[in-house]
matplotlib code that plots the C-alpha trace (Angstrom):
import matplotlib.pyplot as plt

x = [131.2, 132.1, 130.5, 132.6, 132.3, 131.2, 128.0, 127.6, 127.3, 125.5, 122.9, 122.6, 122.3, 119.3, 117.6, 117.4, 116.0, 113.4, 112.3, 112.2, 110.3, 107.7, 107.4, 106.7, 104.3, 102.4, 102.2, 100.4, 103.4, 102.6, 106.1, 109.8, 113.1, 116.3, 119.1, 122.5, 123.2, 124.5, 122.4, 121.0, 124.1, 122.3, 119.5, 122.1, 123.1, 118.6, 118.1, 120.5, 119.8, 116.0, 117.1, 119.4, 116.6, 114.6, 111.8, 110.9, 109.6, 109.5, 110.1, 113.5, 113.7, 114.9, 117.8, 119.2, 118.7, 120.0, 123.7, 122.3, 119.1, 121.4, 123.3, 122.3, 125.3, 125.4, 122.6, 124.0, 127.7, 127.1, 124.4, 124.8, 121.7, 118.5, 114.9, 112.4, 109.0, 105.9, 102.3, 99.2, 96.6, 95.0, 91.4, 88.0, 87.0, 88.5, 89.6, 89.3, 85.5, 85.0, 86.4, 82.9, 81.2, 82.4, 80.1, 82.2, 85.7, 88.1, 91.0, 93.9, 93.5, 96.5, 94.5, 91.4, 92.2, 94.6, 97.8, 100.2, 102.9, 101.8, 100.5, 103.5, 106.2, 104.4, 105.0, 108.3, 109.3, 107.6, 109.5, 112.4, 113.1, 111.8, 114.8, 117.4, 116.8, 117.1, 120.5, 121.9, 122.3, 121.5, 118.4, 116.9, 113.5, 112.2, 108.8, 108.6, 109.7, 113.2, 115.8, 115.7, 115.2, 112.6, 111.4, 115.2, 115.7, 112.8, 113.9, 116.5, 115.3, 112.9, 109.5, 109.0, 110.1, 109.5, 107.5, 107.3, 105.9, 108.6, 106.2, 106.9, 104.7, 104.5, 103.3, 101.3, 99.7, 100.5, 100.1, 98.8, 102.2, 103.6, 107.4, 109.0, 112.6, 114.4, 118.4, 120.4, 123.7, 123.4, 124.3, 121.6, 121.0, 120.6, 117.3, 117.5, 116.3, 113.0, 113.1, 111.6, 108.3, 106.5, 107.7, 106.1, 103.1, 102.5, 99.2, 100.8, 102.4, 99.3, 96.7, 98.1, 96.0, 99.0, 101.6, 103.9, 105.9, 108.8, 109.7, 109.1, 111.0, 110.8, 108.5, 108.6, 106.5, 105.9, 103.3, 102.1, 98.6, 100.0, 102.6, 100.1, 97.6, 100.0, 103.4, 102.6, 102.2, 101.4, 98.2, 98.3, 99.3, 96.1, 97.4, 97.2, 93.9, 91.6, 92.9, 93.3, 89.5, 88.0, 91.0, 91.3, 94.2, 96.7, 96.1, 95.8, 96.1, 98.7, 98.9, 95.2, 95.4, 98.7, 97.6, 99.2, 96.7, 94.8, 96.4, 96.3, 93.5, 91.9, 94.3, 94.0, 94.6, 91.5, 93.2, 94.1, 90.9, 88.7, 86.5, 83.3, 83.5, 86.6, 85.1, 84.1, 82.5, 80.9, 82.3, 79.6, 80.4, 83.9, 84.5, 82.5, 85.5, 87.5, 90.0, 88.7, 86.3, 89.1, 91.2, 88.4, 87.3, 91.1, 92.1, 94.9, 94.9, 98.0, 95.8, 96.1, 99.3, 98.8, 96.5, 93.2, 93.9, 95.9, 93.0, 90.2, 92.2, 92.1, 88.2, 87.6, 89.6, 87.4, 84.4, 85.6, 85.6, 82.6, 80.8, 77.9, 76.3, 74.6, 77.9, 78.7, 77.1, 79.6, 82.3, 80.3, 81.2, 85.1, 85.3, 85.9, 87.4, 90.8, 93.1, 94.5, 95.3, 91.9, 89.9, 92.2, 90.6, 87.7, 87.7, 88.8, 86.0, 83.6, 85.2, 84.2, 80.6, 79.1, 77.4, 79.1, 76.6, 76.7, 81.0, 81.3, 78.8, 81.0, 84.1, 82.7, 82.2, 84.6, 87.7, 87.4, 88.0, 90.7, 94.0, 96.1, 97.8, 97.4, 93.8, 93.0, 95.3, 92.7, 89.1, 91.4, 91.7, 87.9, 86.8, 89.0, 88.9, 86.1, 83.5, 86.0, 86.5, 82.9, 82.1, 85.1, 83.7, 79.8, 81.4]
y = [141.4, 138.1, 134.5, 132.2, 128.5, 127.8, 130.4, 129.3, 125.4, 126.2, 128.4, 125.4, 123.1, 125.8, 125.5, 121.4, 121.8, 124.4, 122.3, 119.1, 120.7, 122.1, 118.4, 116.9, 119.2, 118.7, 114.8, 115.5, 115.7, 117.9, 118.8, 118.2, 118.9, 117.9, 116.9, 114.7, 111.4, 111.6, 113.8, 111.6, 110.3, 109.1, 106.8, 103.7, 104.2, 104.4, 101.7, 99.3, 100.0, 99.5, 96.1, 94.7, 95.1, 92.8, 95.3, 94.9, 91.5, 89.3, 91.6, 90.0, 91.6, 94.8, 93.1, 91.4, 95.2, 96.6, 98.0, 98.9, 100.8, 102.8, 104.7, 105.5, 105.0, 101.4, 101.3, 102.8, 104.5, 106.9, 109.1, 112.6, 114.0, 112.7, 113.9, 113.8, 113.7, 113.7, 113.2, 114.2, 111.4, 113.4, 112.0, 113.8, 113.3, 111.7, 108.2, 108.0, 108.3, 104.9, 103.3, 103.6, 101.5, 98.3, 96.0, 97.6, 97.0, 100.2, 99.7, 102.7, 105.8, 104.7, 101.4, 102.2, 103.4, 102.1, 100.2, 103.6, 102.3, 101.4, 105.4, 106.7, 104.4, 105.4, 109.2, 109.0, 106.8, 110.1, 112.5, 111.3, 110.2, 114.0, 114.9, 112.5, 113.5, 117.2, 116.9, 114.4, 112.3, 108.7, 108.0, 105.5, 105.9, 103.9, 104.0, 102.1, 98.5, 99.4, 99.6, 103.6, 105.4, 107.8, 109.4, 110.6, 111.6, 113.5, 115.3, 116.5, 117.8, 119.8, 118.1, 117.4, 115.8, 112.4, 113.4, 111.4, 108.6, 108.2, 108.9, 112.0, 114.9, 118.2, 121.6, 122.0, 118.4, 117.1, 113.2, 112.1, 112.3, 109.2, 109.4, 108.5, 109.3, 110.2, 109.3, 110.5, 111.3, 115.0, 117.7, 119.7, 122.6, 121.3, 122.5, 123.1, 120.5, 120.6, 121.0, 119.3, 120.8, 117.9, 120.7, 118.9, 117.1, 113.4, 113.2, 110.4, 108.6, 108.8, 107.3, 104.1, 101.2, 98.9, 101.2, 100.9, 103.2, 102.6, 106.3, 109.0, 108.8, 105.3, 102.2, 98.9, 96.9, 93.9, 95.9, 98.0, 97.2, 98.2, 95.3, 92.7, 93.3, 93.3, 92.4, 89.3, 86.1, 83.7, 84.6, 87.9, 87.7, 87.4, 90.0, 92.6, 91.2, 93.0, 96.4, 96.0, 96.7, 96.8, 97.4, 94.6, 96.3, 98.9, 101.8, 105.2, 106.5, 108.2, 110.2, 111.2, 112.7, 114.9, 118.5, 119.8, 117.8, 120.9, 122.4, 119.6, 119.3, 116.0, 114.5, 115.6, 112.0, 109.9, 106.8, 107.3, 107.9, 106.3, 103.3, 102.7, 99.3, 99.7, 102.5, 100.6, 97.4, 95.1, 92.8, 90.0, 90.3, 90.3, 87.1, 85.3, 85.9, 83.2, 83.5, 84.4, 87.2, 88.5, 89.4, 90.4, 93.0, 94.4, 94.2, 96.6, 97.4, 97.2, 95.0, 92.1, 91.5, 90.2, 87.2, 86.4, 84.1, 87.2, 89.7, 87.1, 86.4, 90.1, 90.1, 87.3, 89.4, 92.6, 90.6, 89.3, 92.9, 93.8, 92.9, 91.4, 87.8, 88.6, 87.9, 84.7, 82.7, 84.4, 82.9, 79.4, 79.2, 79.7, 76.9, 74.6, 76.8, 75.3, 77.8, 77.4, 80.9, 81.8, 79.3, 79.8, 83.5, 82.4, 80.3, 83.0, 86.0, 82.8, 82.5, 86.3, 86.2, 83.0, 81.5, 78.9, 76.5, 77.2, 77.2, 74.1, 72.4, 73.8, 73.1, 69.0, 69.1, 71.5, 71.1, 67.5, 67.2, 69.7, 68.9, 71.8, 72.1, 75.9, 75.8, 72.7, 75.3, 77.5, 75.8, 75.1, 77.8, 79.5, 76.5, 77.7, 81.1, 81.8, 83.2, 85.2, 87.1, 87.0, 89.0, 91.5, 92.1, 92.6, 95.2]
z = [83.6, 82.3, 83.5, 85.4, 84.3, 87.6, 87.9, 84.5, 85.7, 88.5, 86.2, 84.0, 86.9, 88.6, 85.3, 85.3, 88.6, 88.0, 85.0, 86.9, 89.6, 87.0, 85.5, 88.7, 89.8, 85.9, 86.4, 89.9, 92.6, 95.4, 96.6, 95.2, 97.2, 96.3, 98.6, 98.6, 98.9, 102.4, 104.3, 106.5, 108.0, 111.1, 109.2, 108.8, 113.0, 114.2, 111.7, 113.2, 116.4, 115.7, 114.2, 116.8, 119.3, 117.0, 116.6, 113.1, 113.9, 111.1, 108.7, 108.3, 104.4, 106.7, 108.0, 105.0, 102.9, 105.7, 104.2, 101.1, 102.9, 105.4, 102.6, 99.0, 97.2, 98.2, 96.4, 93.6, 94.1, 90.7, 92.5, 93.3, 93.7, 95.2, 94.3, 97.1, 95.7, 97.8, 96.4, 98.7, 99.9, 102.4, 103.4, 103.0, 106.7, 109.9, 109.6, 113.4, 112.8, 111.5, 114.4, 115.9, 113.3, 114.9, 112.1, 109.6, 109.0, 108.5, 105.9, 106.1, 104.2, 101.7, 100.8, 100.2, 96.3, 93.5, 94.7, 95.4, 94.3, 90.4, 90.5, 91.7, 89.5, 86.8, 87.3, 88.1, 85.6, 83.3, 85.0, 85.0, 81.8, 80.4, 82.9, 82.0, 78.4, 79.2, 81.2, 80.0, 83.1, 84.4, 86.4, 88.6, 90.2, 93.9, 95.8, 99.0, 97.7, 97.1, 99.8, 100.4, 103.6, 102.0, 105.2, 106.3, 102.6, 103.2, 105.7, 104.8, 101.6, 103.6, 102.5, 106.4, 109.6, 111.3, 114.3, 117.2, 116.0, 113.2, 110.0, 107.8, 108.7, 107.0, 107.3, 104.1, 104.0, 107.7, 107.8, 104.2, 102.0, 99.7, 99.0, 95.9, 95.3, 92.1, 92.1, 89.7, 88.3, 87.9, 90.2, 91.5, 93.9, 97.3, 99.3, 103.4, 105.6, 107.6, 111.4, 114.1, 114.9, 117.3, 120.4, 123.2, 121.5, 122.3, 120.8, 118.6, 121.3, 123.6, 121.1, 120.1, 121.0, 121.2, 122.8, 119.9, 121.5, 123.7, 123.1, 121.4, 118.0, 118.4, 117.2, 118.1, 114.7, 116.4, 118.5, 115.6, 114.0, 110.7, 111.1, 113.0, 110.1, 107.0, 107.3, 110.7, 108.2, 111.4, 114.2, 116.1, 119.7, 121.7, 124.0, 121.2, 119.5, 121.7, 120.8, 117.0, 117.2, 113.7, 111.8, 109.2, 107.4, 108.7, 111.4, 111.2, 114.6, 114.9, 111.4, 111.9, 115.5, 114.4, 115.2, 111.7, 109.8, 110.2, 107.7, 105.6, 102.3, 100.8, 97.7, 94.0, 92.7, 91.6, 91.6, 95.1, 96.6, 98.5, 96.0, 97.7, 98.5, 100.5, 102.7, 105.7, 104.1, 106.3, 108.4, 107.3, 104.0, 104.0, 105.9, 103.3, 101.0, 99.4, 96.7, 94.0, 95.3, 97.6, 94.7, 92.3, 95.6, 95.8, 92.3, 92.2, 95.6, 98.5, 100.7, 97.5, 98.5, 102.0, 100.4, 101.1, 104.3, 105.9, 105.3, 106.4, 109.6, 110.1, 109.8, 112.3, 114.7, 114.1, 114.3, 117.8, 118.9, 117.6, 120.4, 117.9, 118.9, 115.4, 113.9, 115.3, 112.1, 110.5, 112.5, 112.4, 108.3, 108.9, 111.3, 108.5, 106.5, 104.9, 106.0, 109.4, 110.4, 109.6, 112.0, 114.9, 114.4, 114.0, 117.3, 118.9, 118.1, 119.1, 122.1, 123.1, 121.1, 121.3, 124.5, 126.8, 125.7, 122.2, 122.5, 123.9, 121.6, 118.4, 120.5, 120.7, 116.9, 115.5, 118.5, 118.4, 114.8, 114.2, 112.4, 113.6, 117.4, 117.0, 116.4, 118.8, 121.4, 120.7, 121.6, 124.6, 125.8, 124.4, 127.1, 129.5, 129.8, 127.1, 130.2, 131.2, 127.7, 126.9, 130.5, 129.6, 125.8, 127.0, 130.0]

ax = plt.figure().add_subplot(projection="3d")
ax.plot(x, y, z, "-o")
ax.set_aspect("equal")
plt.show()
C-alpha cells in the first residue's frame, strides 16, 4: 500500500515534533504541547473586559499591547504553530511558612534565584534554532516580556488550566510552572487542551489577604500584592498596607494553597533556586540598602528591576507590620533618606511602632522639615490617628 503525500507530510511533520519535544526536554523543559495560533479565541474578549474595568492599574503597557496580546498573529501573521513550553520552579517547602517570621522579609518563590527570564530565553533561543534548522521553518521565541497570552496558550495546548485565581496550574507540577512560547512557521500536530479541574475549590479565592478577587476566574491587580509590590511605582494604598504583611516582593498565596500542589516536586534548575540570601533576609538589613548594595544583593535577579526605592518602600511597609518596637531605629535612618516614596513608608511603619511621645518628637524634627506634601500628609495623619494604629498593631 502506497503513501499519500499527506500521511507522508504529516509523518514528517510527527517527526519535527517528537524531535523538538526531545530537545526541549534535553535543555531542562519540563513539559511541551503544541497548539494553534487561534485557540484561545476568548483571551482577546476576558482581556478587554479586564481592561475596560481599569483593573490592571497602572500597568498601562497592557492597554497599549493590548491588540497585538489578544491574538498571535498580530503579533506575527506567518505563525502556524505555537510551542508551549513549561519549566518547573516548584519550592522545597511551603512558602506560606515564612509568613510567620515577621522580622524577615519573604520574596516569591520565582525571585528568589536567577532572573527567569535570562534562563529561559536562553533555552529557547537553543531549541529553537536546532528546530528551525531541522525543518526548515522560521522561528521566534517569547517569555513573559513580550505581548503573548502564555497562560491561554497554555491551556489549550494542554500543559494546564487557569484555576480560579487565573494562574496556570497543572496536574504534574500544580502551581510552580514558567511559560515560554515557541512560534513558528511550521505546521505541527496539535495536542488536546486541558480542562478545568478547580470543581468547587476556593481555597485560592478564600486566602488572599487583599481580596483580589471580585470572582472567581477573575483578578482585580490593583488589589494584588504582587502588583502593589512590583509593578505600583507610587505609595501603596494605606488601606491594603496592613495586609501585605512581610511581603517585600510579590505573593504567593494563592499558588501555594492550590490542593494539586500535592502532586507537585521541587525544580531541577540550579539557577532557579532559592540563593541563600534571598530566603527570608532580614528586615534590618535590608532597609539599610542604598543603591549600590541593592543591586550588588539582586544581581541578576527579577526584583532588580523594580529599583532600589520600590523594594525599600516595600521593606518599610513589612517592618510596619512586624509588630517590632526593636525595629523602629531602622525606620529612624530612612526618615532622611532622599527618596520620597521611601520616607512616606517609613513614617508610616513609625506611626504603628513607635510611641506617641517618641512620634511626635520625630514628627517636630522630621514633619516640620519635609519637602514633599505626600510625606508631610503622612506625619499628619501618624499624629492623628497614629494611637489608633499603634493599639490595632499591639492587639
Amino acid at each position: 500500500m502506497s503513501i499519500s503525500t499527506s500521511e507522508h507530510r504529516g509523518y514528517a511533520a510527527q517527526r519535527l515534533k517528537s524531535a523538538l519535544i526531545d530537545a526541549a526536554l534535553a535543555a531542562g523543559f519540563d513539559i511541551v504541547r503544541v497548539t494553534a495560533p487561534d485557540a484561545a479565541p476568548m483571551a482577546g474578549p476576558r482581556l478587554r473586559a479586564f481592561l475596560d474595568a481599569g483593573q490592571h492599574g497602572d500597568m498601562d503597557w497592557m492597554a497599549a499591547t493590548a491588540d497585538r496580546r489578544s491574538e498571535p498573529r498580530a503579533l506575527w501573521p506567518e505563525v502556524r504553530s505555537v510551542v508551549m513550553l513549561g519549566m518547573n520552579y516548584g519550592p522545597q517547602a511551603d512558602p506560606l511558612e515564612g509568613l510567620a517570621q515577621r522580622d524577615r522579609g519573604l520574596i516569591s518563590v520565582y525571585a528568589r534565584g536567577d532572573d527567569y527570564h535570562d534562563v529561559i530565553k536562553g533555552r529557547l533561543k537553543t531549541v529553537a534554532g536546532a528546530f528551525a534548522a531541522r525543518a526548515g521553518a522560521e522561528v521566534k521565541v517569547f517569555v513573559d516580556t513580550a505581548p503573548v497570552m502564555e497562560k491561554p496558550l497554555a491551556e489549550a495546548a494542554g500543559i494546564g488550566w487557569q484555576g480560579k485565581h487565573t494562574n496556570l496550574v497543572s496536574r504534574r507540577f500544580g502551581s510552580w510552572l514558567f511559560l515560554g512560547a515557541i512560534f513558528t512557521t511550521a505546521e505541527l500536530p496539535r495536542d488536546g487542551s486541558e480542562r478545568d479541574h478547580c470543581g468547587s475549590c476556593r481555597a485560592c479565592l478564600d486566602i488572599c489577604p487583599t481580596d483580589a478577587f471580585p470572582a472567581p476566574y477573575r483578578l482585580d491587580a490593583r488589589r494584588c500584592i504582587s502588583y502593589l509590590t512590583i509593578e505600583l511605582k507610587g505609595p501603596i494604598p494605606h488601606p491594603l498596607r496592613p495586609a501585605i504583611g512581610n511581603r517585600i516582593y510579590g505573593c504567593d498565596d494563592c499558588l501555594a494553597v492550590c490542593p494539586w500542589n500535592k502532586f507537585a516536586q521541587a525544580g531541577r534548575e540550579a539557577r532557579l533556586a532559592a540563593r541563600a540570601e534571598l530566603d527570608l533576609p532580614s528586615l534590618a538589613e535590608l532597609a539599610k540598602l542604598d543603591d549600590a548594595a541593592f543591586r550588588s544583593l539582586f544581581r541578576k535577579s527579577p526584583v532588580k528591576r523594580i529599583g532600589r526605592d520600590r523594594f525599600v518602600r516595600n521593606v518599610m511597609i513589612a517592618i510596619g507590620n512586624s509588630g517590632d518596637p526593636a525595629l523602629t531605629a531602622c525606620l529612624i535612618e530612612r526618615l532622611d533618606d532622599a527618596a520620597a516614596l521611601v520616607r512616606g513608608a517609613a513614617v508610616w511603619a513609625l506611626s504603628r511602632l513607635a510611641e506617641t511621645g517618641q512620634f511626635a518628637a520625630l514628627a517636630a524634627r522630621h514633619g516640620a522639615a519635609e519637602g514633599d506634601p505626600d510625606v508631610r500628609a503622612e506625619w499628619r495623619r501618624g499624629l492623628t490617628a497614629g494611637a489608633e494604629s499603634r493599639s490595632k498593631c499591639a492587639s
